[in-house]
MARLUM-780744 format. One line per field, with one value per residue: residue number from 1; chain; x, y, z of N, C-alpha, C in turn. Coordinates in nm, 3 decimals, always signed. Layout:
// residues N
num: c(NUM; ...) .
cadena: c(A; ...) .
n.x: c(X; ...) .
n.y: c(Y; ...) .
n.z: c(Z; ...) .
ca.x: c(X; ...) .
ca.y: c(Y; ...) .
ca.z: c(Z; ...) .
c.x: c(X; ...) .
c.y: c(Y; ...) .
c.z: c(Z; ...) .
END
This chain:
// residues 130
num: c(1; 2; 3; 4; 5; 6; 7; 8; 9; 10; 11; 12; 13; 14; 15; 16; 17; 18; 19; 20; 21; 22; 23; 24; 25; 26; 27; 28; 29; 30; 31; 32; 33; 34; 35; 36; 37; 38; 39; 40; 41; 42; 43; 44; 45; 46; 47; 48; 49; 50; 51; 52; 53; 54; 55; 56; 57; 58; 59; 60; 61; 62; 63; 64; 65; 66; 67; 68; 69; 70; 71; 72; 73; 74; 75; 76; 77; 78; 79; 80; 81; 82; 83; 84; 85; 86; 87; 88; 89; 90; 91; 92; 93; 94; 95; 96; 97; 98; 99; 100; 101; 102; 103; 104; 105; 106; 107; 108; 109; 110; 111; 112; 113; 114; 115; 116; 117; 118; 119; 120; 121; 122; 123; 124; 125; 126; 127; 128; 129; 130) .
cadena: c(A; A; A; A; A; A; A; A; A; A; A; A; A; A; A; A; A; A; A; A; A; A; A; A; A; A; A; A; A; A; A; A; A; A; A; A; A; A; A; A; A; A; A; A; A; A; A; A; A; A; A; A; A; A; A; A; A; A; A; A; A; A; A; A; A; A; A; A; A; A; A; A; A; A; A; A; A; A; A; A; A; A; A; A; A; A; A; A; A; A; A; A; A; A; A; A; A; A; A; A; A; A; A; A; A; A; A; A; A; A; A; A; A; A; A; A; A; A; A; A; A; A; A; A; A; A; A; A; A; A) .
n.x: c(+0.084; +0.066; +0.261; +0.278; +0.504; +0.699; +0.851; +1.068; +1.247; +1.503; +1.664; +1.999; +2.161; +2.495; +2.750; +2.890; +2.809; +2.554; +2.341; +2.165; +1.918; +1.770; +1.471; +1.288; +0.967; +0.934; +0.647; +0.693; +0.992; +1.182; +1.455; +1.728; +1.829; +1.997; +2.297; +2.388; +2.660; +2.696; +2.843; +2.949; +3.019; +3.009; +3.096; +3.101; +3.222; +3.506; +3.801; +4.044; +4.430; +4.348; +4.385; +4.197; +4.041; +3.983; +3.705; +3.645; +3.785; +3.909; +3.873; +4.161; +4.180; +4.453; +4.479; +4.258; +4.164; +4.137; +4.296; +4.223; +3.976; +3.965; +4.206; +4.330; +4.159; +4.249; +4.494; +4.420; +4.460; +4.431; +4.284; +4.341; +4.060; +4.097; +4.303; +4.459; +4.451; +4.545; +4.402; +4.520; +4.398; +4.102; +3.873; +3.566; +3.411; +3.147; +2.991; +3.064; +3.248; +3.601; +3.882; +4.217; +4.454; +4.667; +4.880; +5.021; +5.132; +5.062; +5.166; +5.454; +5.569; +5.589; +5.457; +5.217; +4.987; +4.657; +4.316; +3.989; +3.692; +3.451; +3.153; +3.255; +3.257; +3.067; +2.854; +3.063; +3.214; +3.376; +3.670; +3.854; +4.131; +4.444) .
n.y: c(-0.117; +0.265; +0.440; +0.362; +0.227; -0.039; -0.304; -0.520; -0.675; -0.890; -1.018; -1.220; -1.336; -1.416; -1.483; -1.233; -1.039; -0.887; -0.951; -0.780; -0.767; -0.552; -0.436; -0.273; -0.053; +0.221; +0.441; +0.318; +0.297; +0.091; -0.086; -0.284; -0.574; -0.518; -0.563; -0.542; -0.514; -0.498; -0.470; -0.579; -0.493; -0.588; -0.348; -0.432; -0.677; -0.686; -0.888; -0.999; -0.942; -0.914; -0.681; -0.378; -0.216; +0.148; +0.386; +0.617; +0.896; +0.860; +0.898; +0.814; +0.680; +0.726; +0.670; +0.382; +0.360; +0.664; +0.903; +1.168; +1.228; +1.485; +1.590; +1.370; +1.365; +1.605; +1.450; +1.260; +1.111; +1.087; +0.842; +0.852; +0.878; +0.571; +0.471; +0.182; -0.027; -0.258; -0.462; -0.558; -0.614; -0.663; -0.490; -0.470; -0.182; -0.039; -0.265; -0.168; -0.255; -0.220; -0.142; -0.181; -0.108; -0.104; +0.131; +0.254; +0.571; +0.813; +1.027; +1.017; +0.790; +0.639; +0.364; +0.348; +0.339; +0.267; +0.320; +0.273; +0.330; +0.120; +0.207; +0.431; +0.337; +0.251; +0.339; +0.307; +0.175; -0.044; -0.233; -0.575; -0.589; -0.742) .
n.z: c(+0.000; -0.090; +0.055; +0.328; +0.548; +0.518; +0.766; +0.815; +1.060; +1.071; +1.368; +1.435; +1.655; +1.687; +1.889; +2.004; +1.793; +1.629; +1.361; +1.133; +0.904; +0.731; +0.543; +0.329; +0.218; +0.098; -0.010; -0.251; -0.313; -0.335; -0.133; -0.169; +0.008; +0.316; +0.482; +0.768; +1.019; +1.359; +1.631; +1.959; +2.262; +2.563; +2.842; +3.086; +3.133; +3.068; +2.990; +3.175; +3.075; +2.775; +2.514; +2.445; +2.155; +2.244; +2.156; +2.243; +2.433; +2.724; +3.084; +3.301; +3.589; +3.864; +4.089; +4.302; +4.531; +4.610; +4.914; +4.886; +4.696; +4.536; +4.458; +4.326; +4.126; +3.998; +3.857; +3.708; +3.399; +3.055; +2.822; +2.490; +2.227; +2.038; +2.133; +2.279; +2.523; +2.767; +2.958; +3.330; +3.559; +3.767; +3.965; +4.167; +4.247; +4.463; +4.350; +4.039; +3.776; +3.791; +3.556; +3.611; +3.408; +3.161; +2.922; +2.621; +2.614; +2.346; +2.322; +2.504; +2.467; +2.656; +2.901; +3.043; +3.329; +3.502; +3.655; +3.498; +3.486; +3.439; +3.401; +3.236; +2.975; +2.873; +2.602; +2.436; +2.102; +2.148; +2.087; +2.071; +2.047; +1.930) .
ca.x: c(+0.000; +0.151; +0.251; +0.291; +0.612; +0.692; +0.993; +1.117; +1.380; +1.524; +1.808; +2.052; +2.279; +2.614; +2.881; +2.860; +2.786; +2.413; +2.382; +2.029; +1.900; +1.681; +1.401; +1.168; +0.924; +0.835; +0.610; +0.759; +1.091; +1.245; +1.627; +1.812; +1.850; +2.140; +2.355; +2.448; +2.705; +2.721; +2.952; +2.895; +3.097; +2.970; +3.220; +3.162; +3.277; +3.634; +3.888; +4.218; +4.519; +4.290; +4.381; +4.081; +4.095; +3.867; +3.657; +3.621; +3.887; +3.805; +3.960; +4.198; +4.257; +4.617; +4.424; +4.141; +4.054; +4.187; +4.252; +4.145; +3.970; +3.955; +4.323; +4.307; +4.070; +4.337; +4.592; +4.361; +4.465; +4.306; +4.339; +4.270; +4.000; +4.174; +4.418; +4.462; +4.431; +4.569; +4.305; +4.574; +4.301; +3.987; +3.822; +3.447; +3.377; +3.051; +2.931; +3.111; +3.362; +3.689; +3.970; +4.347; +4.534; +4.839; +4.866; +5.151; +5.088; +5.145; +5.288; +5.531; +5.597; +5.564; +5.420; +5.133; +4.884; +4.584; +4.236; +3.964; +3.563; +3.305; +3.077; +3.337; +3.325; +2.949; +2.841; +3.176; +3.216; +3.520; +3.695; +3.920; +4.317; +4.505) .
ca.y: c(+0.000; +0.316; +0.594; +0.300; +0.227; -0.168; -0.316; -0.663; -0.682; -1.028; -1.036; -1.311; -1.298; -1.484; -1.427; -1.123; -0.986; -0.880; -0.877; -0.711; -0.752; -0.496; -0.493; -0.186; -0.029; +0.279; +0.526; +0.263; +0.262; -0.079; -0.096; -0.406; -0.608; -0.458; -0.626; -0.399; -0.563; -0.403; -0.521; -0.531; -0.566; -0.568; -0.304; -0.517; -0.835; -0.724; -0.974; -0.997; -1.000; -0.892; -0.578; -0.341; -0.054; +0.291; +0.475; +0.766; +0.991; +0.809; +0.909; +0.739; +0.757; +0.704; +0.531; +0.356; +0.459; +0.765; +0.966; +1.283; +1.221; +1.584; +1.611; +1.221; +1.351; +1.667; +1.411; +1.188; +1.151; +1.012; +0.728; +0.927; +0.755; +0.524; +0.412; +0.060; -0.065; -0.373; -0.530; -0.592; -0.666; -0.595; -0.534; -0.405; -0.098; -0.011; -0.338; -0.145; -0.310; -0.099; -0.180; -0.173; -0.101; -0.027; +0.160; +0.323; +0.634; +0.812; +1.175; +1.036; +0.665; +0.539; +0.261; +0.401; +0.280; +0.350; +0.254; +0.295; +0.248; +0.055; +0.341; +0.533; +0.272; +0.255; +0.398; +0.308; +0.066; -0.162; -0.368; -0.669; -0.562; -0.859) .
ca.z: c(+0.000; -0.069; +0.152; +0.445; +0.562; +0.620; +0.764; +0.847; +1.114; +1.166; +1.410; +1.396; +1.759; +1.706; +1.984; +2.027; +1.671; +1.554; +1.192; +1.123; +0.763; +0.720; +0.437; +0.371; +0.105; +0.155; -0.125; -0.354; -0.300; -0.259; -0.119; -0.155; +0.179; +0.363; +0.559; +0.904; +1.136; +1.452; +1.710; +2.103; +2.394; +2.695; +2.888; +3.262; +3.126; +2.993; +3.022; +3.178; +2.939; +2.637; +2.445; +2.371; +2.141; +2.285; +2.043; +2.289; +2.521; +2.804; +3.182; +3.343; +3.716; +3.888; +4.191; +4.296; +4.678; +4.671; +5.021; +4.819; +4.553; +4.456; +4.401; +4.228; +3.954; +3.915; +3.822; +3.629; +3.253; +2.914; +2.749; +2.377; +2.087; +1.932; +2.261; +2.320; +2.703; +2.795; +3.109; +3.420; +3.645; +3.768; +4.080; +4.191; +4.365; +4.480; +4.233; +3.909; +3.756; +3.783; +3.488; +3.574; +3.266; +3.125; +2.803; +2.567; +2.595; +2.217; +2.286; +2.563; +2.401; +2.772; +2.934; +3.186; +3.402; +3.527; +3.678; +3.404; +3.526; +3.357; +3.338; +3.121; +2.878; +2.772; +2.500; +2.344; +2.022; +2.199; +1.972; +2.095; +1.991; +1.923) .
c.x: c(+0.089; +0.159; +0.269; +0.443; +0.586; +0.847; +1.014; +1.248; +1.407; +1.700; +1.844; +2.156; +2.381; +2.723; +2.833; +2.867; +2.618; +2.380; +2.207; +1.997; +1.743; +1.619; +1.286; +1.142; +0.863; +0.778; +0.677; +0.903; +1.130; +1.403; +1.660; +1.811; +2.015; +2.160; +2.433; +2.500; +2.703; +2.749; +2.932; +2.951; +3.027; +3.093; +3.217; +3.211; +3.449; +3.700; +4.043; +4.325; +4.507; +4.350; +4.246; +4.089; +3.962; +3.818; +3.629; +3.725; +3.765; +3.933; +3.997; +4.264; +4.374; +4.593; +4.254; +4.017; +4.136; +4.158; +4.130; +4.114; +3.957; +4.094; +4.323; +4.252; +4.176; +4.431; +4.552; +4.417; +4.345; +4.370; +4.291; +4.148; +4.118; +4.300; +4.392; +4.536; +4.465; +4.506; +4.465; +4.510; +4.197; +3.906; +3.662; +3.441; +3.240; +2.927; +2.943; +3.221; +3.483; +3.799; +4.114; +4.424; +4.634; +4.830; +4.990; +5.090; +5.145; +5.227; +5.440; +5.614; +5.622; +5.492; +5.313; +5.058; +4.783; +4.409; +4.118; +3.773; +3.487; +3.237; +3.125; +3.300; +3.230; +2.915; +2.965; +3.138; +3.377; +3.520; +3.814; +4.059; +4.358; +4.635) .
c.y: c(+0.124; +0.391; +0.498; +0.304; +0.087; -0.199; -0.449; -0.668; -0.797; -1.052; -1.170; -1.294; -1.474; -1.413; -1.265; -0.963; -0.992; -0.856; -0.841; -0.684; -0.653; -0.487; -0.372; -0.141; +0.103; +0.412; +0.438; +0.246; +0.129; -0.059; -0.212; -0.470; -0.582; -0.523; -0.560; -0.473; -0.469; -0.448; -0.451; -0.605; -0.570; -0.493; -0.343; -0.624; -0.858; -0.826; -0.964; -1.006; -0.952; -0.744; -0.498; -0.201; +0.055; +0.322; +0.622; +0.819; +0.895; +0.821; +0.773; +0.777; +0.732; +0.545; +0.500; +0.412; +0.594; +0.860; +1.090; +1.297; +1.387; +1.613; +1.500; +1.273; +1.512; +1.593; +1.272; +1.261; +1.095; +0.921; +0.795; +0.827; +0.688; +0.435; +0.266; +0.018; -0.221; -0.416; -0.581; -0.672; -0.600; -0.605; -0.439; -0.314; -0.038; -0.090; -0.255; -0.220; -0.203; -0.183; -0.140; -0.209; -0.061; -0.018; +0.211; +0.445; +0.716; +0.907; +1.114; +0.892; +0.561; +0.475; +0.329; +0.276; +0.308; +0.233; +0.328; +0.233; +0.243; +0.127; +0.425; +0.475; +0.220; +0.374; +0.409; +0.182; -0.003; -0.236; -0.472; -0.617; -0.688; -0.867) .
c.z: c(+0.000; +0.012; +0.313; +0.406; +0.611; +0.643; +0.842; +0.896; +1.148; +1.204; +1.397; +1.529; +1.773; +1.786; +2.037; +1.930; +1.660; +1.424; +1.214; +0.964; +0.764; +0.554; +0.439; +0.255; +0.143; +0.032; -0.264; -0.406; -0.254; -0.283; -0.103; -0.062; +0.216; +0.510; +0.703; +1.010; +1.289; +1.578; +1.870; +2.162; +2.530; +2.750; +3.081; +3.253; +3.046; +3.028; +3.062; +3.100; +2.827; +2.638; +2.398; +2.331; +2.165; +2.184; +2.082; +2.381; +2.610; +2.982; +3.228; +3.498; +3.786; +4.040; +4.229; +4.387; +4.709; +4.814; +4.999; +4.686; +4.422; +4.378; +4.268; +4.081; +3.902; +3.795; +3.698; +3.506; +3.162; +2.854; +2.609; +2.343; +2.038; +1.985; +2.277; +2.471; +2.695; +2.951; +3.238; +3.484; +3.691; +3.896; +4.069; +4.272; +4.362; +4.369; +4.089; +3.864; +3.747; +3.735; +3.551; +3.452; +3.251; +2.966; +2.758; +2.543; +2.446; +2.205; +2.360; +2.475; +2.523; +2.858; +3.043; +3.270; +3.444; +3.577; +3.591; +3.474; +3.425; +3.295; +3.219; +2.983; +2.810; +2.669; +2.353; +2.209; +2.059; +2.100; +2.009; +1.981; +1.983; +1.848) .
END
């Protein structure tokens, strides 16, 4: 019918890939079926060891319980877009997951560290470094 809009979404969830073939007609337009990967990490379930590269500037703090955290978040840096975090370890605070990492940082070319929370790290597209 024209002037409707129809659309046929059928997901497909492998691993932790969604392909989504979408299918629509709308005023008589017909588009091809398009194939739309779109890739999802969960950012509470990183893994120890793993490499994951950022898609956003994302803080990084020096410690975890800081005495003063007002100074702490002076001295807080960034991990840029585009930074690759290597998982150390990982502990919970207040039931968040909180990342220890160690990264290269790119202006200095040295080795950092840093504690990196969960929260920071939604809304990101994470991608497994390897």
């Amino acid at each position: 019918m024209p002037g409707r809009v129809y659309k046929k979404i059928n997901y497909i969830f492998r691993k932790s890939r969604i392909v989504a073939k979408i299918i629509w007609n709308c005023r008589g337009q017909v588009t091809p079926n398009d194939e739309i990967t779109v890739s999802f990490m969960d950012p509470t379930a990183l893994q120890i060891g793993k490499n994951y590269r950022l898609s956003k500037d994302t803080p990084l703090m020096p410690e975890l319980n800081p005495s003063d955290p007002i100074t702490a978040l002076g001295r807080a840096k960034k991990v840029l877009a585009g930074g690759v975090v290597k998982i150390i370890s990982v502990t919970k605070k207040r039931n968040t997951p909180w990342y220890y990492v160690g990264f290269k940082n790119g202006s200095t070319g040295e080795v950092e560290v840093g504690w990196i929370n969960s929260i920071a790290l939604m809304g990101q597209s994470l991608k497994e470094n390897r």
